[in-house]
N, C-alpha and C positions, 0 to 999 in steps of 0.2 A: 095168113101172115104170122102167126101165134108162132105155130111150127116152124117156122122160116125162123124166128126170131129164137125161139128154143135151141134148134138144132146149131145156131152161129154161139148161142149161150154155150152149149157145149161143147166147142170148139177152141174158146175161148177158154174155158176153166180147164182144158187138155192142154192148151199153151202153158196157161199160168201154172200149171202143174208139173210141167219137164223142167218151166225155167226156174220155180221158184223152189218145185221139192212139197206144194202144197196139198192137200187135196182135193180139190177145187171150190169147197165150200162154201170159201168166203167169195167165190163168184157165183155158184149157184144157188146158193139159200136166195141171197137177195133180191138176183134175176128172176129167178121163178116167182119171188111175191113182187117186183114191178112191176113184171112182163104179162103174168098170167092173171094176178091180184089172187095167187094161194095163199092161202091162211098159212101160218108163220110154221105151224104143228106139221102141215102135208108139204110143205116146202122144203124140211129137214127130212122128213121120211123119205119124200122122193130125191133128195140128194144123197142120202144113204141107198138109197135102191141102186141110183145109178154108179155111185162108186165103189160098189160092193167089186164089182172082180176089175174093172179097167184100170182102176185109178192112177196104178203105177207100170202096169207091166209093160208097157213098149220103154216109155221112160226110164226104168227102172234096168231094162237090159241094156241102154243105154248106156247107163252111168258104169252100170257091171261089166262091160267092155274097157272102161278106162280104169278098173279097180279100185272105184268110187263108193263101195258099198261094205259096210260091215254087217255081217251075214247074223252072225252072233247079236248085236243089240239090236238088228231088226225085228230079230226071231223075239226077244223079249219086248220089245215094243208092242208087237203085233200083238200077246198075251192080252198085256196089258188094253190093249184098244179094244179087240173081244170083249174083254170084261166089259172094263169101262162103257164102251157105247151100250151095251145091254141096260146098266144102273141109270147111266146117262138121260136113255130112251123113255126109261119108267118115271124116272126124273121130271124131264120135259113133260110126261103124260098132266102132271098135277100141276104145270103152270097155264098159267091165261096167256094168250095169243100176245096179246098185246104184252105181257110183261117179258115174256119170251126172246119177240121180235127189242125190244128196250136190252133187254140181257146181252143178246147175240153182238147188237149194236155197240154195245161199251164194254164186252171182249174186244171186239174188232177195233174199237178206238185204241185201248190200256195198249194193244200189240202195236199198234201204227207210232203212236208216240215212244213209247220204250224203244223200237227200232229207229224212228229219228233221232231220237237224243243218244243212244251208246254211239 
């Protein structure tokens, strides 16, 4: 049943990701520590495992069919996300689960209210 539940997890964070432009995180970090009861630490590892190469690319030729894509700020985006998840990663290594999972949660809030109120 776990699997059953995983596999529609990632199904779902592939939707939310063509329609919203995300990268599925903020479906699967949480899913995975619901669904499975994963610690907050192998919850993020394993949503970076899995979005390492799919995250965008059907999506993303999608968009690039309707001349939706700026090729140039991607390419530095992407830089920057390289980095970043590296420092990010070592980062996260030195917090507690629990403060982690608190952290990730009141990101995920600060972004839901700033987008309802603009």
């Amino acid at each position: 049943m776990t699997w059953a539940l995983v596999s529609l997890l990632g199904l779902l964070a592939g939707v939310i990701s063509g329609l919203f432009g995300v990268g599925g995180a903020v479906v699967i970090i949480p899913g995975l520590v619901f669904i499975t009861k994963m610690p907050q630490h192998t919850a993020h590892g394993t949503s970076l495992a899995a979005l390492l190469l799919p995250v965008g690319l059907l999506g993303v030729l999608e968009y690039s069919k309707r001349q939706q894509v700026n090729w140039a700020y991607a390419a530095v985006v992407a830089v920057g996300l390289l980095i970043g998840a590296y420092f990010g990663a070592r980062l996260a290594g030195s917090i507690s689960d629990l403060t982690l999972r608190k952290m990730f949660g009141g990101f995920l809030l600060l972004i839901s209210v700033k987008l309802l109120l603009s």
